[in-house]
C-alpha positions in Angstrom: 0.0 0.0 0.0 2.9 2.5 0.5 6.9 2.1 -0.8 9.4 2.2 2.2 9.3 6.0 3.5 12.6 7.7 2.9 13.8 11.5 4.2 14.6 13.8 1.5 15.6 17.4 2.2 12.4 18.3 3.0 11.6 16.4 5.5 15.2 16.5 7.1 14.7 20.3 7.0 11.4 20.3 9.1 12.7 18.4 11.8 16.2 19.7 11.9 14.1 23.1 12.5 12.0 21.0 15.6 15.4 19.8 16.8 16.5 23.4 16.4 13.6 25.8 18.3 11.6 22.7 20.0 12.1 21.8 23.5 13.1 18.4 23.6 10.2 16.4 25.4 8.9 14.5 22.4 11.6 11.8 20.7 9.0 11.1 17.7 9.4 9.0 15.0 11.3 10.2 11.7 8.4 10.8 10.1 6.8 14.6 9.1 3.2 14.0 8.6 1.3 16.7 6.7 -2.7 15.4 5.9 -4.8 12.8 7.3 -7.5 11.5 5.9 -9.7 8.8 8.1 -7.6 5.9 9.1 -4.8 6.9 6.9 -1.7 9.9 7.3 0.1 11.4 4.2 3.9 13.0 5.0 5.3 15.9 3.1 6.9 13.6 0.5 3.2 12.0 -0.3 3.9 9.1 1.3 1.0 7.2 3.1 0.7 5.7 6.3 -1.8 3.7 8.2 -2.2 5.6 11.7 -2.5 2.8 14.5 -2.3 4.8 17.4 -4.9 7.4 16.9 -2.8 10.5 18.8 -3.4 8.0 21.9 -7.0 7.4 21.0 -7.7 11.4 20.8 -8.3 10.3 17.2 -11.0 7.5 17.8 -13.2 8.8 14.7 -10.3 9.2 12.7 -8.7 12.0 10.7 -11.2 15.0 9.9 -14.3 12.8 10.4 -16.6 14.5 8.2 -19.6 15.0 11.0 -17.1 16.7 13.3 -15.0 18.7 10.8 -18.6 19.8 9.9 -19.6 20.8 13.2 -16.6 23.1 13.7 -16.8 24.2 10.5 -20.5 25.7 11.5 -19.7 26.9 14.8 -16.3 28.7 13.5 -18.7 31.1 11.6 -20.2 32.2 14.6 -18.8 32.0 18.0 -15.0 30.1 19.2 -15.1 32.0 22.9 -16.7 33.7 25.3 -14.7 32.3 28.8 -17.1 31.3 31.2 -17.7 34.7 32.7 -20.9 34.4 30.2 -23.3 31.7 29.1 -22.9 30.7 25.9 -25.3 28.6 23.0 -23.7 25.5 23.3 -22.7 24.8 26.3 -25.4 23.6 27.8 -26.6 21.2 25.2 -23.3 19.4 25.5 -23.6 19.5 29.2 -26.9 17.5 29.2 -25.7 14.9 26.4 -22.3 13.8 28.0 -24.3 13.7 31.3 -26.9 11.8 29.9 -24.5 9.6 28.3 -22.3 9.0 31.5 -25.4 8.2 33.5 -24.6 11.6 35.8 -26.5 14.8 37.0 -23.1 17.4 36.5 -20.6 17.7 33.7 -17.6 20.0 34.4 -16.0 20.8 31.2 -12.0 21.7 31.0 -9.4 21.1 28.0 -6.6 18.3 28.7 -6.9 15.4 30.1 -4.1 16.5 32.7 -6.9 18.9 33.5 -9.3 16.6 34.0 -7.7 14.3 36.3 -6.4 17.8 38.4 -10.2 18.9 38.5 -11.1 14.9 39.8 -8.6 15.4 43.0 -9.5 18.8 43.9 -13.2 17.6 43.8 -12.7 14.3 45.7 -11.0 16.4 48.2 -13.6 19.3 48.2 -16.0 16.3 49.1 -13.8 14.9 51.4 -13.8 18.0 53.9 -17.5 19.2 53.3 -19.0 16.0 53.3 -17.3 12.9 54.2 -15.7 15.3 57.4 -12.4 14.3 56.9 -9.8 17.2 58.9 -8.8 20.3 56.9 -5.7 18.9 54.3 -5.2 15.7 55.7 -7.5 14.0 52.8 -5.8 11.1 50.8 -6.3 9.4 47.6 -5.4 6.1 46.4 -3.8 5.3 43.1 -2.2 2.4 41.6 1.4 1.8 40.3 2.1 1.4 36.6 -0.4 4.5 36.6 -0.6 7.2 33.7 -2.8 10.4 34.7 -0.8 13.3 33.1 2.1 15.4 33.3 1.6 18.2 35.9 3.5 18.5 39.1 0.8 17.1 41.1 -0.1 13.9 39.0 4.1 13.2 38.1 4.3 13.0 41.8 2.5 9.6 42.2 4.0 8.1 39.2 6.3 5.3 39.7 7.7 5.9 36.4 11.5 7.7 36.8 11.5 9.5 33.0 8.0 11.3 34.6 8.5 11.7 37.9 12.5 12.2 38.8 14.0 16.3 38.9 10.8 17.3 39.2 10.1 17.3 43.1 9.2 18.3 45.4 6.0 16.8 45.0 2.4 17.3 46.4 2.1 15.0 49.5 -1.8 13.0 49.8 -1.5 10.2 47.5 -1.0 6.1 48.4 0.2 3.8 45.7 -0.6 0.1 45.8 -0.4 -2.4 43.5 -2.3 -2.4 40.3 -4.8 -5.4 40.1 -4.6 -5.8 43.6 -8.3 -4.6 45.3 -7.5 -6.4 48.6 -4.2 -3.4 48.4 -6.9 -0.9 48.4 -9.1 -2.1 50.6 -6.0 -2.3 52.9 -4.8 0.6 52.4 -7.9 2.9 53.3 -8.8 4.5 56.4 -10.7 7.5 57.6 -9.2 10.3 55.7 -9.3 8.7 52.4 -11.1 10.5 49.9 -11.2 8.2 46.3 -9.5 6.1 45.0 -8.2 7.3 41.3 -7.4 3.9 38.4 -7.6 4.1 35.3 -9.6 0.8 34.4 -7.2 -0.7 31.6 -3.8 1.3 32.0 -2.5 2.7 28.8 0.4 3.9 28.6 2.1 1.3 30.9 1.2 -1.3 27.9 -2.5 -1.8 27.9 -2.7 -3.4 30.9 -5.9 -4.9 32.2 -6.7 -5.9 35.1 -7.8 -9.2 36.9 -11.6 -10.6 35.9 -13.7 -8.7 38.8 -11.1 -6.2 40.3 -13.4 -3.1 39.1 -16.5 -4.8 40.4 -14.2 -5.4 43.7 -13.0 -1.7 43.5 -16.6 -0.7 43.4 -17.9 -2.8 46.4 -14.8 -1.8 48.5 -15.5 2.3 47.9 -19.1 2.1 48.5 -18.2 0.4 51.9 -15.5 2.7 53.2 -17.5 5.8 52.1 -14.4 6.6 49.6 -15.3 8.1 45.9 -14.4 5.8 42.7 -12.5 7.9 40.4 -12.0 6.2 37.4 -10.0 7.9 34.1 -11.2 6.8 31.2 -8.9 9.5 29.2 -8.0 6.7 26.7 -9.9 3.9 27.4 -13.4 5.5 26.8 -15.4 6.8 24.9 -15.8 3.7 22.6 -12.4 2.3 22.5 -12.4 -1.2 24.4 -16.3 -2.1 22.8 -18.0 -0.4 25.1 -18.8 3.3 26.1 -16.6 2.9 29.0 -14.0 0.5 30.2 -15.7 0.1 33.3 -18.9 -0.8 31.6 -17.3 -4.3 30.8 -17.8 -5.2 34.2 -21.1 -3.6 34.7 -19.8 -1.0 37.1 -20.1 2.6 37.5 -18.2 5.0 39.0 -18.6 7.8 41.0 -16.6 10.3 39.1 -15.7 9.8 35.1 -12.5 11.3 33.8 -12.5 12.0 30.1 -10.4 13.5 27.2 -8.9 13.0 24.3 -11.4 11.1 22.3 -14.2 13.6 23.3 -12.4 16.4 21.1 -12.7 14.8 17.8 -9.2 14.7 17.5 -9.8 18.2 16.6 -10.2 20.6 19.8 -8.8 19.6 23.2 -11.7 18.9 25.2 -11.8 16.8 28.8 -14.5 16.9 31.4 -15.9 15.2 34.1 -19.3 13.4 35.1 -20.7 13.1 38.7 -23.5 13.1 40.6 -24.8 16.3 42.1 -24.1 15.1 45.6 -20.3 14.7 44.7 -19.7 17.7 41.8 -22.0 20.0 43.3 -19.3 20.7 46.2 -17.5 22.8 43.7 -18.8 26.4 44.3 -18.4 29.3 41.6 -15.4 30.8 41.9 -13.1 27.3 43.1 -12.3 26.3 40.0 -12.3 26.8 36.2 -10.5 27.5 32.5 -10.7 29.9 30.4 -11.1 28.1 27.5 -13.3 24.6 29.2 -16.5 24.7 27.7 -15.8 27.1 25.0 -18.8 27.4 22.0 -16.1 25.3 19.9 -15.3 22.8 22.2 -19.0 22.0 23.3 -19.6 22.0 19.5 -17.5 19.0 19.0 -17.9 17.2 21.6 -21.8 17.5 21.1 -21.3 16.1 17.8 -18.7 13.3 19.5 -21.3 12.4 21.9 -24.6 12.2 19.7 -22.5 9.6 17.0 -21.4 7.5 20.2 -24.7 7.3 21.5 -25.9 5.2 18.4 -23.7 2.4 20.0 -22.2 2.1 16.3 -18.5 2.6 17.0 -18.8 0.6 19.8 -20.0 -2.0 17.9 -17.4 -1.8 15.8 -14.4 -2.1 18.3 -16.0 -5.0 19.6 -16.0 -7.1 16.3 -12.8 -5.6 15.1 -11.0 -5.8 17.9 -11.6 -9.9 18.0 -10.4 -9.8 14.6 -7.2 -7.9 15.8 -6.4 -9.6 19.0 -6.8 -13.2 16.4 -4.3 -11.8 14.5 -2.1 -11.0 17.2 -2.1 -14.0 18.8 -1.0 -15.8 15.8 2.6 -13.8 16.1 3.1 -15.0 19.9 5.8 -16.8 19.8 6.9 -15.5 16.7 8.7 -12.2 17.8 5.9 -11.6 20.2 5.8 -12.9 23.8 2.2 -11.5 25.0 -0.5 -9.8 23.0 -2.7 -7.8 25.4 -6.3 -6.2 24.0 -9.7 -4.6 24.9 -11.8 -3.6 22.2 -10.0 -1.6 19.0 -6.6 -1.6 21.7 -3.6 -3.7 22.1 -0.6 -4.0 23.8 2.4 -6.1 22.3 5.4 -7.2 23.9 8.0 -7.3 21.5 10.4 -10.7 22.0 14.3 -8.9 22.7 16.0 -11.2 20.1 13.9 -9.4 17.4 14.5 -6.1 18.9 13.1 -3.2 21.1 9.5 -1.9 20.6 11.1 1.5 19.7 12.9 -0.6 16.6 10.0 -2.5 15.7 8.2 0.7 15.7 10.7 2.2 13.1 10.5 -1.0 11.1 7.0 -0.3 10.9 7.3 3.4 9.8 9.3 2.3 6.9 6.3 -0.4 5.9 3.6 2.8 6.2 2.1 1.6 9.4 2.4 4.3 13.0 2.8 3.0 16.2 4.4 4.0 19.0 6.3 2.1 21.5 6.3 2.3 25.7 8.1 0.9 28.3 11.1 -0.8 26.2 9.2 -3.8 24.7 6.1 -2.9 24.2 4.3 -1.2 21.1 0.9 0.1 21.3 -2.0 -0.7 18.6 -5.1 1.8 18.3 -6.3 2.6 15.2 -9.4 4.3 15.0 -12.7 3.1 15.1 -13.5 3.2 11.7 -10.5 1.0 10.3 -11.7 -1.7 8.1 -10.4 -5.5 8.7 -8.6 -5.5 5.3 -6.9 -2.3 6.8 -5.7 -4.3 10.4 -5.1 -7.0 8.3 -2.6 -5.4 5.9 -0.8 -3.9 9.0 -0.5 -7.0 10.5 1.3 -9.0 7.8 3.6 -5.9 7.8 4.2 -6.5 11.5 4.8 -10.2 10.6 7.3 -9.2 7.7 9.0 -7.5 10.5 9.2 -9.5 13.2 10.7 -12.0 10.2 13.5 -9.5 9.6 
Protein backbone atom coordinates (compact mmCIF):
# COMPACT_ATOMS: atom_id res chain seq x y z
CA UNK A 1 0.00 0.00 0.00
CA UNK A 2 2.91 2.49 0.50
CA UNK A 3 6.92 2.13 -0.75
CA UNK A 4 9.40 2.25 2.16
CA UNK A 5 9.28 6.00 3.46
CA UNK A 6 12.62 7.70 2.94
CA UNK A 7 13.79 11.48 4.19
CA UNK A 8 14.63 13.83 1.54
CA UNK A 9 15.60 17.36 2.22
CA UNK A 10 12.40 18.31 2.99
CA UNK A 11 11.56 16.44 5.54
CA UNK A 12 15.19 16.48 7.14
CA UNK A 13 14.69 20.31 7.02
CA UNK A 14 11.44 20.31 9.12
CA UNK A 15 12.71 18.38 11.77
CA UNK A 16 16.15 19.67 11.86
CA UNK A 17 14.07 23.13 12.49
CA UNK A 18 11.98 21.01 15.57
CA UNK A 19 15.38 19.84 16.81
CA UNK A 20 16.52 23.39 16.43
CA UNK A 21 13.64 25.78 18.25
CA UNK A 22 11.60 22.67 19.95
CA UNK A 23 12.09 21.81 23.45
CA UNK A 24 13.05 18.43 23.63
CA UNK A 25 10.19 16.39 25.42
CA UNK A 26 8.87 14.48 22.44
CA UNK A 27 11.55 11.80 20.75
CA UNK A 28 8.98 11.15 17.70
CA UNK A 29 9.40 8.97 14.96
CA UNK A 30 11.29 10.23 11.74
CA UNK A 31 8.44 10.83 10.08
CA UNK A 32 6.77 14.63 9.08
CA UNK A 33 3.20 13.98 8.60
CA UNK A 34 1.33 16.73 6.67
CA UNK A 35 -2.71 15.38 5.91
CA UNK A 36 -4.79 12.79 7.28
CA UNK A 37 -7.53 11.46 5.94
CA UNK A 38 -9.74 8.81 8.09
CA UNK A 39 -7.61 5.87 9.11
CA UNK A 40 -4.77 6.93 6.86
CA UNK A 41 -1.69 9.93 7.31
CA UNK A 42 0.07 11.44 4.22
CA UNK A 43 3.89 13.00 5.04
CA UNK A 44 5.25 15.87 3.15
CA UNK A 45 6.92 13.62 0.54
CA UNK A 46 3.18 11.99 -0.32
CA UNK A 47 3.88 9.06 1.34
CA UNK A 48 1.00 7.20 3.10
CA UNK A 49 0.68 5.73 6.33
CA UNK A 50 -1.79 3.74 8.25
CA UNK A 51 -2.24 5.64 11.74
CA UNK A 52 -2.54 2.84 14.49
CA UNK A 53 -2.35 4.83 17.36
CA UNK A 54 -4.91 7.41 16.88
CA UNK A 55 -2.84 10.47 18.79
CA UNK A 56 -3.35 7.97 21.88
CA UNK A 57 -7.00 7.41 20.97
CA UNK A 58 -7.67 11.38 20.81
CA UNK A 59 -8.34 10.29 17.24
CA UNK A 60 -10.95 7.55 17.83
CA UNK A 61 -13.16 8.83 14.68
CA UNK A 62 -10.26 9.18 12.68
CA UNK A 63 -8.66 11.99 10.72
CA UNK A 64 -11.21 15.02 9.86
CA UNK A 65 -14.28 12.76 10.39
CA UNK A 66 -16.64 14.55 8.16
CA UNK A 67 -19.62 15.00 10.98
CA UNK A 68 -17.15 16.71 13.26
CA UNK A 69 -15.04 18.74 10.82
CA UNK A 70 -18.64 19.77 9.89
CA UNK A 71 -19.58 20.79 13.17
CA UNK A 72 -16.63 23.12 13.67
CA UNK A 73 -16.79 24.23 10.47
CA UNK A 74 -20.52 25.70 11.47
CA UNK A 75 -19.71 26.85 14.79
CA UNK A 76 -16.28 28.73 13.53
CA UNK A 77 -18.71 31.11 11.56
CA UNK A 78 -20.20 32.18 14.57
CA UNK A 79 -18.83 32.03 17.98
CA UNK A 80 -15.00 30.10 19.23
CA UNK A 81 -15.08 31.98 22.86
CA UNK A 82 -16.66 33.71 25.34
CA UNK A 83 -14.72 32.28 28.83
CA UNK A 84 -17.06 31.30 31.18
CA UNK A 85 -17.74 34.72 32.74
CA UNK A 86 -20.90 34.43 30.15
CA UNK A 87 -23.28 31.71 29.12
CA UNK A 88 -22.90 30.74 25.89
CA UNK A 89 -25.30 28.65 23.04
CA UNK A 90 -23.73 25.46 23.30
CA UNK A 91 -22.65 24.77 26.33
CA UNK A 92 -25.44 23.55 27.76
CA UNK A 93 -26.64 21.24 25.18
CA UNK A 94 -23.26 19.37 25.55
CA UNK A 95 -23.60 19.46 29.20
CA UNK A 96 -26.94 17.54 29.20
CA UNK A 97 -25.74 14.86 26.37
CA UNK A 98 -22.31 13.75 27.98
CA UNK A 99 -24.27 13.73 31.32
CA UNK A 100 -26.86 11.81 29.93
CA UNK A 101 -24.50 9.57 28.26
CA UNK A 102 -22.33 9.03 31.49
CA UNK A 103 -25.40 8.23 33.53
CA UNK A 104 -24.63 11.55 35.84
CA UNK A 105 -26.47 14.83 37.01
CA UNK A 106 -23.10 17.38 36.53
CA UNK A 107 -20.58 17.73 33.70
CA UNK A 108 -17.59 20.03 34.37
CA UNK A 109 -15.97 20.80 31.15
CA UNK A 110 -12.02 21.68 31.01
CA UNK A 111 -9.37 21.13 28.03
CA UNK A 112 -6.64 18.32 28.69
CA UNK A 113 -6.86 15.36 30.06
CA UNK A 114 -4.13 16.50 32.73
CA UNK A 115 -6.89 18.91 33.53
CA UNK A 116 -9.34 16.65 33.99
CA UNK A 117 -7.70 14.32 36.29
CA UNK A 118 -6.44 17.81 38.37
CA UNK A 119 -10.21 18.90 38.54
CA UNK A 120 -11.11 14.87 39.81
CA UNK A 121 -8.59 15.36 42.98
CA UNK A 122 -9.52 18.81 43.86
CA UNK A 123 -13.23 17.59 43.84
CA UNK A 124 -12.71 14.33 45.72
CA UNK A 125 -11.01 16.40 48.17
CA UNK A 126 -13.62 19.31 48.18
CA UNK A 127 -16.05 16.29 49.08
CA UNK A 128 -13.80 14.88 51.41
CA UNK A 129 -13.80 18.04 53.90
CA UNK A 130 -17.53 19.24 53.34
CA UNK A 131 -19.02 15.96 53.30
CA UNK A 132 -17.27 12.87 54.22
CA UNK A 133 -15.74 15.32 57.44
CA UNK A 134 -12.41 14.26 56.92
CA UNK A 135 -9.82 17.18 58.87
CA UNK A 136 -8.79 20.28 56.86
CA UNK A 137 -5.74 18.92 54.31
CA UNK A 138 -5.20 15.71 55.67
CA UNK A 139 -7.47 14.04 52.75
CA UNK A 140 -5.80 11.15 50.85
CA UNK A 141 -6.32 9.41 47.56
CA UNK A 142 -5.39 6.07 46.38
CA UNK A 143 -3.84 5.27 43.06
CA UNK A 144 -2.20 2.41 41.57
CA UNK A 145 1.37 1.80 40.34
CA UNK A 146 2.06 1.44 36.63
CA UNK A 147 -0.37 4.50 36.56
CA UNK A 148 -0.58 7.20 33.71
CA UNK A 149 -2.84 10.41 34.70
CA UNK A 150 -0.77 13.29 33.12
CA UNK A 151 2.09 15.45 33.33
CA UNK A 152 1.59 18.21 35.87
CA UNK A 153 3.49 18.55 39.14
CA UNK A 154 0.84 17.06 41.10
CA UNK A 155 -0.09 13.90 38.97
CA UNK A 156 4.05 13.18 38.15
CA UNK A 157 4.34 12.99 41.76
CA UNK A 158 2.54 9.61 42.21
CA UNK A 159 4.03 8.07 39.18
CA UNK A 160 6.26 5.34 39.70
CA UNK A 161 7.73 5.90 36.44
CA UNK A 162 11.53 7.74 36.84
CA UNK A 163 11.52 9.50 33.02
CA UNK A 164 7.97 11.30 34.57
CA UNK A 165 8.53 11.72 37.90
CA UNK A 166 12.49 12.16 38.77
CA UNK A 167 14.03 16.35 38.89
CA UNK A 168 10.78 17.35 39.15
CA UNK A 169 10.08 17.31 43.14
CA UNK A 170 9.15 18.35 45.38
CA UNK A 171 5.99 16.81 45.03
CA UNK A 172 2.36 17.25 46.44
CA UNK A 173 2.08 14.99 49.51
CA UNK A 174 -1.80 12.99 49.80
CA UNK A 175 -1.54 10.16 47.54
CA UNK A 176 -1.04 6.06 48.43
CA UNK A 177 0.17 3.78 45.69
CA UNK A 178 -0.58 0.13 45.78
CA UNK A 179 -0.38 -2.39 43.53
CA UNK A 180 -2.28 -2.42 40.28
CA UNK A 181 -4.81 -5.37 40.07
CA UNK A 182 -4.59 -5.84 43.56
CA UNK A 183 -8.30 -4.55 45.31
CA UNK A 184 -7.47 -6.39 48.65
CA UNK A 185 -4.21 -3.43 48.42
CA UNK A 186 -6.91 -0.87 48.40
CA UNK A 187 -9.10 -2.14 50.65
CA UNK A 188 -6.02 -2.33 52.92
CA UNK A 189 -4.80 0.64 52.37
CA UNK A 190 -7.85 2.90 53.32
CA UNK A 191 -8.76 4.51 56.40
CA UNK A 192 -10.70 7.46 57.64
CA UNK A 193 -9.23 10.27 55.66
CA UNK A 194 -9.29 8.68 52.41
CA UNK A 195 -11.08 10.48 49.92
CA UNK A 196 -11.22 8.22 46.31
CA UNK A 197 -9.47 6.11 44.96
CA UNK A 198 -8.19 7.34 41.34
CA UNK A 199 -7.38 3.90 38.39
CA UNK A 200 -7.61 4.06 35.34
CA UNK A 201 -9.64 0.83 34.42
CA UNK A 202 -7.18 -0.68 31.57
CA UNK A 203 -3.85 1.26 31.99
CA UNK A 204 -2.50 2.73 28.85
CA UNK A 205 0.44 3.85 28.59
CA UNK A 206 2.06 1.27 30.92
CA UNK A 207 1.20 -1.29 27.87
CA UNK A 208 -2.47 -1.82 27.92
CA UNK A 209 -2.66 -3.38 30.94
CA UNK A 210 -5.91 -4.93 32.23
CA UNK A 211 -6.72 -5.88 35.10
CA UNK A 212 -7.76 -9.20 36.85
CA UNK A 213 -11.63 -10.57 35.86
CA UNK A 214 -13.69 -8.65 38.76
CA UNK A 215 -11.06 -6.25 40.30
CA UNK A 216 -13.35 -3.05 39.06
CA UNK A 217 -16.52 -4.80 40.42
CA UNK A 218 -14.15 -5.35 43.69
CA UNK A 219 -13.03 -1.66 43.53
CA UNK A 220 -16.55 -0.67 43.40
CA UNK A 221 -17.86 -2.76 46.38
CA UNK A 222 -14.76 -1.76 48.46
CA UNK A 223 -15.47 2.35 47.90
CA UNK A 224 -19.08 2.11 48.51
CA UNK A 225 -18.22 0.43 51.94
CA UNK A 226 -15.54 2.72 53.15
CA UNK A 227 -17.50 5.84 52.05
CA UNK A 228 -14.42 6.62 49.61
CA UNK A 229 -15.26 8.13 45.94
CA UNK A 230 -14.39 5.83 42.71
CA UNK A 231 -12.51 7.86 40.38
CA UNK A 232 -12.02 6.18 37.38
CA UNK A 233 -9.96 7.94 34.11
CA UNK A 234 -11.17 6.79 31.22
CA UNK A 235 -8.88 9.50 29.17
CA UNK A 236 -7.96 6.68 26.71
CA UNK A 237 -9.93 3.94 27.36
CA UNK A 238 -13.37 5.51 26.85
CA UNK A 239 -15.41 6.83 24.94
CA UNK A 240 -15.82 3.65 22.58
CA UNK A 241 -12.39 2.28 22.51
CA UNK A 242 -12.43 -1.16 24.44
CA UNK A 243 -16.26 -2.14 22.78
CA UNK A 244 -18.00 -0.36 25.10
CA UNK A 245 -18.80 3.30 26.12
CA UNK A 246 -16.63 2.94 28.97
CA UNK A 247 -13.98 0.50 30.17
CA UNK A 248 -15.70 0.11 33.26
CA UNK A 249 -18.93 -0.78 31.57
CA UNK A 250 -17.27 -4.34 30.81
CA UNK A 251 -17.79 -5.21 34.19
CA UNK A 252 -21.14 -3.57 34.67
CA UNK A 253 -19.79 -1.01 37.08
CA UNK A 254 -20.09 2.59 37.48
CA UNK A 255 -18.20 5.01 39.05
CA UNK A 256 -18.60 7.80 41.04
CA UNK A 257 -16.57 10.33 39.07
CA UNK A 258 -15.65 9.79 35.11
CA UNK A 259 -12.47 11.32 33.82
CA UNK A 260 -12.55 11.99 30.09
CA UNK A 261 -10.45 13.47 27.18
CA UNK A 262 -8.91 13.02 24.25
CA UNK A 263 -11.36 11.12 22.26
CA UNK A 264 -14.24 13.60 23.26
CA UNK A 265 -12.43 16.38 21.15
CA UNK A 266 -12.66 14.81 17.77
CA UNK A 267 -9.19 14.73 17.46
CA UNK A 268 -9.77 18.16 16.56
CA UNK A 269 -10.16 20.63 19.78
CA UNK A 270 -8.77 19.59 23.16
CA UNK A 271 -11.74 18.91 25.21
CA UNK A 272 -11.76 16.84 28.76
CA UNK A 273 -14.54 16.88 31.42
CA UNK A 274 -15.88 15.25 34.14
CA UNK A 275 -19.31 13.41 35.06
CA UNK A 276 -20.72 13.08 38.67
CA UNK A 277 -23.47 13.12 40.57
CA UNK A 278 -24.81 16.26 42.07
CA UNK A 279 -24.13 15.06 45.64
CA UNK A 280 -20.29 14.75 44.74
CA UNK A 281 -19.69 17.68 41.78
CA UNK A 282 -22.02 20.00 43.31
CA UNK A 283 -19.26 20.66 46.24
CA UNK A 284 -17.55 22.78 43.74
CA UNK A 285 -18.82 26.43 44.28
CA UNK A 286 -18.44 29.26 41.59
CA UNK A 287 -15.41 30.82 41.88
CA UNK A 288 -13.14 27.25 43.09
CA UNK A 289 -12.28 26.29 39.99
CA UNK A 290 -12.33 26.80 36.20
CA UNK A 291 -10.50 27.51 32.54
CA UNK A 292 -10.71 29.87 30.39
CA UNK A 293 -11.13 28.11 27.54
CA UNK A 294 -13.34 24.55 29.19
CA UNK A 295 -16.52 24.73 27.72
CA UNK A 296 -15.80 27.08 25.04
CA UNK A 297 -18.76 27.37 22.03
CA UNK A 298 -16.10 25.26 19.86
CA UNK A 299 -15.30 22.79 22.19
CA UNK A 300 -19.00 22.03 23.32
CA UNK A 301 -19.63 22.00 19.50
CA UNK A 302 -17.51 19.04 19.00
CA UNK A 303 -17.90 17.24 21.63
CA UNK A 304 -21.83 17.49 21.11
CA UNK A 305 -21.27 16.11 17.76
CA UNK A 306 -18.72 13.31 19.49
CA UNK A 307 -21.27 12.40 21.87
CA UNK A 308 -24.61 12.16 19.71
CA UNK A 309 -22.48 9.63 17.00
CA UNK A 310 -21.38 7.53 20.24
CA UNK A 311 -24.65 7.35 21.50
CA UNK A 312 -25.90 5.19 18.45
CA UNK A 313 -23.68 2.45 19.96
CA UNK A 314 -22.23 2.07 16.33
CA UNK A 315 -18.51 2.58 17.01
CA UNK A 316 -18.83 0.64 19.84
CA UNK A 317 -20.05 -2.01 17.95
CA UNK A 318 -17.43 -1.82 15.77
CA UNK A 319 -14.35 -2.10 18.32
CA UNK A 320 -16.02 -4.95 19.59
CA UNK A 321 -16.00 -7.10 16.28
CA UNK A 322 -12.81 -5.59 15.08
CA UNK A 323 -11.00 -5.81 17.90
CA UNK A 324 -11.62 -9.88 17.97
CA UNK A 325 -10.43 -9.79 14.59
CA UNK A 326 -7.24 -7.89 15.80
CA UNK A 327 -6.42 -9.63 19.04
CA UNK A 328 -6.83 -13.17 16.42
CA UNK A 329 -4.27 -11.81 14.48
CA UNK A 330 -2.08 -10.98 17.24
CA UNK A 331 -2.12 -14.00 18.82
CA UNK A 332 -1.04 -15.78 15.82
CA UNK A 333 2.65 -13.82 16.08
CA UNK A 334 3.10 -14.98 19.92
CA UNK A 335 5.76 -16.79 19.80
CA UNK A 336 6.93 -15.52 16.65
CA UNK A 337 8.65 -12.24 17.80
CA UNK A 338 5.90 -11.62 20.24
CA UNK A 339 5.78 -12.87 23.82
CA UNK A 340 2.22 -11.48 24.96
CA UNK A 341 -0.46 -9.79 23.04
CA UNK A 342 -2.69 -7.76 25.38
CA UNK A 343 -6.31 -6.22 23.96
CA UNK A 344 -9.73 -4.65 24.94
CA UNK A 345 -11.82 -3.59 22.17
CA UNK A 346 -10.02 -1.56 19.02
CA UNK A 347 -6.60 -1.59 21.68
CA UNK A 348 -3.62 -3.65 22.06
CA UNK A 349 -0.59 -4.03 23.81
CA UNK A 350 2.36 -6.12 22.28
CA UNK A 351 5.41 -7.23 23.92
CA UNK A 352 7.99 -7.31 21.51
CA UNK A 353 10.37 -10.69 22.00
CA UNK A 354 14.31 -8.86 22.66
CA UNK A 355 15.97 -11.16 20.14
CA UNK A 356 13.86 -9.40 17.41
CA UNK A 357 14.47 -6.10 18.89
CA UNK A 358 13.06 -3.23 21.15
CA UNK A 359 9.45 -1.89 20.61
CA UNK A 360 11.08 1.52 19.75
CA UNK A 361 12.87 -0.57 16.63
CA UNK A 362 9.97 -2.52 15.72
CA UNK A 363 8.22 0.74 15.75
CA UNK A 364 10.69 2.23 13.15
CA UNK A 365 10.47 -1.01 11.14
CA UNK A 366 6.99 -0.29 10.94
CA UNK A 367 7.28 3.40 9.83
CA UNK A 368 9.28 2.34 6.88
CA UNK A 369 6.32 -0.38 5.90
CA UNK A 370 3.58 2.85 6.19
CA UNK A 371 2.07 1.56 9.37
CA UNK A 372 2.45 4.26 13.00
CA UNK A 373 2.79 2.97 16.20
CA UNK A 374 4.38 4.03 18.98
CA UNK A 375 6.31 2.10 21.45
CA UNK A 376 6.25 2.31 25.75
CA UNK A 377 8.08 0.95 28.34
CA UNK A 378 11.07 -0.84 26.21
CA UNK A 379 9.17 -3.80 24.75
CA UNK A 380 6.09 -2.86 24.16
CA UNK A 381 4.26 -1.22 21.11
CA UNK A 382 0.86 0.08 21.25
CA UNK A 383 -1.96 -0.65 18.59
CA UNK A 384 -5.09 1.81 18.27
CA UNK A 385 -6.25 2.61 15.24
CA UNK A 386 -9.39 4.30 15.03
CA UNK A 387 -12.66 3.13 15.14
CA UNK A 388 -13.54 3.24 11.69
CA UNK A 389 -10.53 1.00 10.28
CA UNK A 390 -11.73 -1.74 8.05
CA UNK A 391 -10.43 -5.54 8.70
CA UNK A 392 -8.61 -5.51 5.28
CA UNK A 393 -6.85 -2.27 6.76
CA UNK A 394 -5.68 -4.35 10.36
CA UNK A 395 -5.14 -6.97 8.27
CA UNK A 396 -2.60 -5.43 5.92
CA UNK A 397 -0.80 -3.89 9.04
CA UNK A 398 -0.54 -6.99 10.55
CA UNK A 399 1.33 -9.00 7.83
CA UNK A 400 3.61 -5.85 7.84
CA UNK A 401 4.24 -6.48 11.52
CA UNK A 402 4.79 -10.15 10.63
CA UNK A 403 7.28 -9.16 7.72
CA UNK A 404 8.99 -7.47 10.46
CA UNK A 405 9.19 -9.49 13.21
CA UNK A 406 10.70 -11.99 10.23
CA UNK A 407 13.53 -9.55 9.58
Amino acid sequence: MTTAPTLDTTAVRIIRGEDEHLAHNYHPLPVVVSQGEGVWVTDVEGKRYLDLLSAYSALNFGHRHPALVAAVTEQLGKLTLTSRAFHNDKLGAFAAALADLCGKDLVLPMNTGAEAVETGIKTARAWAYRVKGVAPDAATIVVANGNFHGRTTTIVGFSDDPTARDGFGPFTPGFISVPYGDAAAIDAAIDENTAAVLIEPIQGEAGVIIPPEGYLKAVREICTRNNVLFIADEIQSGLGRVGATFACDREGVVPDVYLMGKALGGGILAVSAIAANRDVLGVIQPGEHGSTFGGNPLAAAVGLKVVEMLATGEYQERAVALGEHLKAKLDELIGHGVTEVRAAGLWAGVDIDPAVGTGREVAERLLARGVLVKDTHGQTIRIAPPLTIRATELDWAIEQLKLVLDD
